[in-house]
N, C-alpha and C positions, 0 to 999 in steps of 0.2 A: 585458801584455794579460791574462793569468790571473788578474793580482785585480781585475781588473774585470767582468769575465766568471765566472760560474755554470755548470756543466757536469753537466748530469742524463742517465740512461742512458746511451746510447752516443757523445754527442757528446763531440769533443778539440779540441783546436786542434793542428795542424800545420803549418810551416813558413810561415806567417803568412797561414793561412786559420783560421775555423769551419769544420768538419767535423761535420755534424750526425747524421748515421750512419757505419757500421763503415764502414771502408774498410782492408782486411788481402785481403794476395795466398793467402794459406795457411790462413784460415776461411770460414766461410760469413757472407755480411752482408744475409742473407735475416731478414724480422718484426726490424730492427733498428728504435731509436725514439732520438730525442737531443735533448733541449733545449741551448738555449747562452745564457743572458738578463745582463743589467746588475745586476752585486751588490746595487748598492743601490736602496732604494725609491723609487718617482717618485710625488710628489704628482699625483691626477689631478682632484682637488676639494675644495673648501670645506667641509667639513660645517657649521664657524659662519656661513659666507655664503652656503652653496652655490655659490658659483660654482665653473664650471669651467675649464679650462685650455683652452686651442687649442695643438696640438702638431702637429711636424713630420717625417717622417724618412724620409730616404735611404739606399737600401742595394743594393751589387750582388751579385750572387748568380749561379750555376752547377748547373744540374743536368744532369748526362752518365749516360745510359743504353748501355751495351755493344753490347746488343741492341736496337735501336728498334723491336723487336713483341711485347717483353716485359720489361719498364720499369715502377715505381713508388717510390714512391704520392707524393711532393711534399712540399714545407716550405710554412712560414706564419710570417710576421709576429703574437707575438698577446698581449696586454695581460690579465692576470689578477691577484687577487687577490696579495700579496707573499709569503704565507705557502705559496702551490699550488707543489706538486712535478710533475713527471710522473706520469701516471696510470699503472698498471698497464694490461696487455692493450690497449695504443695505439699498436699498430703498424700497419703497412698502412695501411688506410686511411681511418685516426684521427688519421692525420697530428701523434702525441707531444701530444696536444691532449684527446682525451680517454680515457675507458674504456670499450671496449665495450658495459659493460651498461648504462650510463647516456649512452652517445653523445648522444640523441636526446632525453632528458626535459628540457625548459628547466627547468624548476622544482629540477633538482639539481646547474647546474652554474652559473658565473661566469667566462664568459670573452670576449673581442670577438677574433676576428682576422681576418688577409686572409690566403684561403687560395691558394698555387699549385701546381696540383694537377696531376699526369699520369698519372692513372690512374681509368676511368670505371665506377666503383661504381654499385649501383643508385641510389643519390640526388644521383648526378651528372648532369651536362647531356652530359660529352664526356671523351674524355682530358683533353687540354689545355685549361684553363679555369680564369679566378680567380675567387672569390669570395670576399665577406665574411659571414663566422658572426658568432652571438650565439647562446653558450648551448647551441648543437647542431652536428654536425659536416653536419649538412643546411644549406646556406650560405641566407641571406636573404635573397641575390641574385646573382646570377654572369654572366659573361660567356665563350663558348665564346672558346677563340682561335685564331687562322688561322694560325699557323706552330706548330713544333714547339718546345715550354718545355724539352723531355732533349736536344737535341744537344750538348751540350756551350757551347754561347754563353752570353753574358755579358748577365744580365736587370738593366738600372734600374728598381728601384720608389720610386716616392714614397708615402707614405700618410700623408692629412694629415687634421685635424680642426678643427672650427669650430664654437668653442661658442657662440656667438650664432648660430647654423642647423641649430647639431645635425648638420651635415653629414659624414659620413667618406668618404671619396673616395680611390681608388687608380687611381696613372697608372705603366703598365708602357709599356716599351722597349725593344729590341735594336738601337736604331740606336747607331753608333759616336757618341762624345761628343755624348748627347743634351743637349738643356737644358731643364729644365725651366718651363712657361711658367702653369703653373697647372690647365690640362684635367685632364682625369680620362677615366679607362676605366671605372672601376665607382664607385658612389657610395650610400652608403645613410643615411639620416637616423636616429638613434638619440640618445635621450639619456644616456648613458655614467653617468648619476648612477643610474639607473634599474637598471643592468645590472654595476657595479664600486665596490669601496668607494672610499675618499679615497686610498688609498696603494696602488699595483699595481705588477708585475714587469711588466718588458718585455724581450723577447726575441724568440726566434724555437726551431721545432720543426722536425722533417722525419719523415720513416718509410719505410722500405719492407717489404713483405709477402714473399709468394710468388715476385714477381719484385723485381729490384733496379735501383737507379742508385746515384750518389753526390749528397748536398745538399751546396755549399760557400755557406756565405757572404763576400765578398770585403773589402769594407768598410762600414760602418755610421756613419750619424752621424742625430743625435734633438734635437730641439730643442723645449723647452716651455716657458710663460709662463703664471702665474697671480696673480692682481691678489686680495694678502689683504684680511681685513678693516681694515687700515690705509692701506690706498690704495696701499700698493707694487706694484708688478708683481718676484715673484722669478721666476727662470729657470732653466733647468737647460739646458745643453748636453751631448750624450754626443758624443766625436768619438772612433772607433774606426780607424786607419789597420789595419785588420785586415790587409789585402796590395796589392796593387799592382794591381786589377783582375785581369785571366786570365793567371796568368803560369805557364799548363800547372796540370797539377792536381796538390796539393801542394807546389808547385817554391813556394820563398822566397829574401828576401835577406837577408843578412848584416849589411850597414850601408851604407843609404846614406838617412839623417837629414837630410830639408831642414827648416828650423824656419819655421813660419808664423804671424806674429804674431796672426792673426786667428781666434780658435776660430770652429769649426765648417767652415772650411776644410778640405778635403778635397784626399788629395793625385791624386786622378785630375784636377784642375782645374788642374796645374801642364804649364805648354807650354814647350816650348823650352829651351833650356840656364840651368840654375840654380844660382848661385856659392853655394856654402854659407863663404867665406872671412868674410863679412862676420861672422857667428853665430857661426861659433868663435872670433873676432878678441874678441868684445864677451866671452865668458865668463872665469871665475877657474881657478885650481888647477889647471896643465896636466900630463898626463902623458906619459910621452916612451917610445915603444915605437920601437925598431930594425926592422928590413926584414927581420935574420938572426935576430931572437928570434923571428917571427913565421914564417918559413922552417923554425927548430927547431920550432915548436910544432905545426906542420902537419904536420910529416914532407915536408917541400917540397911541401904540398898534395898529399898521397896520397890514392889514391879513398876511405881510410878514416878522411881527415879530414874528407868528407864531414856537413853540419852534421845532415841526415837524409836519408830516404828513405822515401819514401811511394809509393802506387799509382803515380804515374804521373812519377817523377823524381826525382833531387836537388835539391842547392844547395851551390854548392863557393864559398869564402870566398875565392877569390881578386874573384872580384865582387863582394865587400865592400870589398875594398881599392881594387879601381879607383874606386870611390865615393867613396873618400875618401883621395883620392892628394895627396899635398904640391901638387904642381903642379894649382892652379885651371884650367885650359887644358888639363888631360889626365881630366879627369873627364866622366863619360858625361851625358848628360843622359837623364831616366826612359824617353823612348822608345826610349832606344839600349838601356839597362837590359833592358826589356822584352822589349826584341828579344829579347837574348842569354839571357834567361829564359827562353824559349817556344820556343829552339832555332832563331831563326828568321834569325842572327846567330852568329860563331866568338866563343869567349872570347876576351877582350884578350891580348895580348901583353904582358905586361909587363916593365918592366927588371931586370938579376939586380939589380941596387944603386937603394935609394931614398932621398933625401932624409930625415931625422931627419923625419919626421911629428909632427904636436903635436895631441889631439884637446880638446875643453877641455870641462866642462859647461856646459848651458846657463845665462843668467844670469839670476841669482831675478826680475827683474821679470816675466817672459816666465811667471812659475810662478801668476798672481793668479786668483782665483775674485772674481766684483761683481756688481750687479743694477744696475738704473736704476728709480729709484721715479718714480710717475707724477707727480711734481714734475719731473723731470729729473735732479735731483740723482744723480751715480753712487758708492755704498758701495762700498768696499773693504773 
C-alpha cells in the first residue's frame, strides 16, 4: 500500500488503515493536518480534444471524536493539480485543503473536493454537513446532516462525475452494506476543464484544530474512463483494500488474502465463507514454513509479537494464521474475522501441531493491466 499511496504532513498508514491525522497516546494531535493521495497522476482531460473523463469512487471512512461537544474539523475527498503539496497553516478548519490566507480567493487556488465536515465555522451551515468546494474552503453547495458524522461509524461515500452533464454528485451512508443505486445527497454542476489542468492528484485530506477526533480512511477504490483523440476509451482503476471496513480503530490483519479476479471489486462485497484453496492451487514457486518455525519466530505469539499498536488496539498474527490454515474447512470467513477484530468474538483456538502449510504467489495472468477501445477490441 505505501507506494501507492503519498503521505503529506501528518498523515501514515497504520495497521491497514489511512490515518489522516496524528493519532499518538502521549502527544498532543491538536492544529494537526495530513494528506494521503494516489502516487501517480490521473488524466482528468483532453487538452488535444478536450474531452473529459467521467470517473467513479467509493470509499469508507471513520471519524471518532472522544468528546462529542468538542470534536474537529473533518476530511475530504479532493482532486488538485499533480504537482500541489499540502498547504502551510491548513489546519482546523481548512480541512489540509488549503492555506489560511488564501482559503477564500478563487482566483489563487485549484482545487474540487467533497468536503465532510464536523465542525461549524463561520462559513459553515452546521457541524455535521458535506459539501462540495471549488477553489475556496466556503463550499458551493452543502447539505446540513441529521445524524452525527464523529461517532465513530462507518461513513460510504460515492462521488461521481459526468462529463456529458458536468454533473458531480456525492451520495453518503451509514446503513450497514449499503448499495449503491445511483441518488446522490449533494450534487453540483461544474465543468472540471474550467477549474483543474489535464493531469490531477487524487486523494483525500482531514484536519483537526483546537479541538480533536481521529480521520481513518478504511478502503478506496476510483474508477475512470477517458475516450482519446483516437477513438479509444483508456481506463484507470485504483482498487485500495486499505482494511477490512471498522475493525476498531487501528486494529489490522496479518494475512488473510482472498484473490478477486475482477478489478475494482472490493473486499467488503465478499459474503459468506470464501475457499482461497482454489488461488493458491493455480500459483508457482511454493514455500513451505513449519508451525514450530513460526511458534519460534513469535516467541509463541508473545504480547511483543504484537504486529502494532495504535490508539485503540492491536493485531496479533495468530489471526493470520487461522486465515490461512492448511485445512480449507478451518478457515474463518471475513465476518467471523471481523468479529474477532473488533473484540466482538474470543481468538481461535488453535492446534499445538499444524499441517506443513504451502502458501504460493499469485499467478501472472491475474497480474494484467488492458483498456477496451471503442471498437470492442480489448489490448493487453
Amino acid at each position: 500500500m505505501e507506494n501507492s499511496i503519498i503521505f503529506q504532513g501528518d498523515a501514515f498508514t497504520s495497521a491497514g488503515v489511512l490515518q489522516l491525522t496524528k493519532n499518538q497516546l502521549d502527544a498532543s494531535i491538536t492544529h494537526s493536518a495530513g494528506r494521503a493521495t494516489y502516487a501517480k497522476r490521473v488524466r482528468l482531460w483532453d487538452a488535444k480534444t478536450g474531452r473529459l473523463t467521467d470517473f467513479s469512487t467509493h470509499f469508507t471512512f471513520v471519524i471518532k471524536a472522544d468528546n462529542m461537544s468538542e470534536h474537529g474539523d473533518g476530511l475530504s475527498f479532493f482532486i488538485s493539480p499533480f504537482q500541489s503539496d499540502i498547504p502551510n497553516n491548513s489546519s482546523g478548519g481548512f480541512l489540509g485543503l488549503f492555506d489560511s490566507a488564501t482559503a477564500f480567493n478563487m482566483s489563487l487556488n485549484q482545487i474540487v473536493a467533497v468536503e465532510f465536515d464536523t465542525f461549524k465555522n463561520d462559513w459553515d451551515p452546521s457541524d455535521d454537513h458535506v459539501g462540495i468546494n471549488v477553489n475556496s474552503i466556503a463550499s458551493a453547495t452543502n447539505v446540513s446532516w441529521n445524524t452525527s458524522m464523529r461517532n465513530g461509524s462507518t461513513g460510504n461515500a460515492w462521488v461521481s462525475y459526468n462529463s456529458t452533464s458536468k454533473n458531480l454528485s456525492v451520495f453518503l451512508t451509514y446503513a450497514d452494506n449499503p448499495v449503491f443505486s445511483g441518488n446522490s445527497s449533494l450534487s453540483y454542476v461544474v465543468d472540471l476543464r474550467n477549474v483543474l489542468p489535464e493531469w490531477v492528484r487524487v486523494g483525500f485530506s482531514a484536519a483537526t484544530g483546537n479541538w480533536v477526533e481521529l480521520h481513518l480512511i478504511s478502503s478506496w477504490s476510483f474508477e475512470s474512463n477517458l475516450e482519446t483523440n483516437d477513438g479509444n476509451k483508456l481506463g484507470l482503476v485504483i482498487s485500495l483494500a486499505v482494511g477490512f471496513g471498522v475493525l476498531g480503530f487501528g486494529l489490522g490483519l496479518f494475512w488473510c488474502i482472498c484473490w478477486r479476479k475482477r478489478a475494482g471489486r472490493k473486499i467488503e462485497d465478499m459474503e459468506g465463507d470464501i475457499s482461497m484453496d482454489d488461488e493458491f492451487e493455480k500459483g508457482t514457486g511454493p514455500r513451505r514454513f513449519t508451525y514450530h518455525e513460526l511458534i519460534r519466530a513469535t516467541k509463541n505469539f508473545a504480547e511483543g509479537g504484537k504486529l502494532g499498536e495504535g490508539g485503540f488496539g492491536g493485531c496479533l498474527m495468530i489471526v493470520g494464521l487461522w486465515c490461512c490454515h492448511p485445512d480449507p474447512t478451518i478457515r474463518p470467513s471475513i465476518r467471523q474475522v471481523i468479529n474477532v477484530l473488533n473484540s466482538e468474538a474470543p481468538l481461535p483456538n488453535l492446534p499445538s501441531k499444524f499441517p506443513v502449510p504451502m502458501y504460493f504467489a499469485p499467478p501472472m495472468h491475474m497480474c494484467r493491466f488492458s483498456y477496451t477501445s471503442s471498437s470492442g477490441h480489448r489490448v493487453q
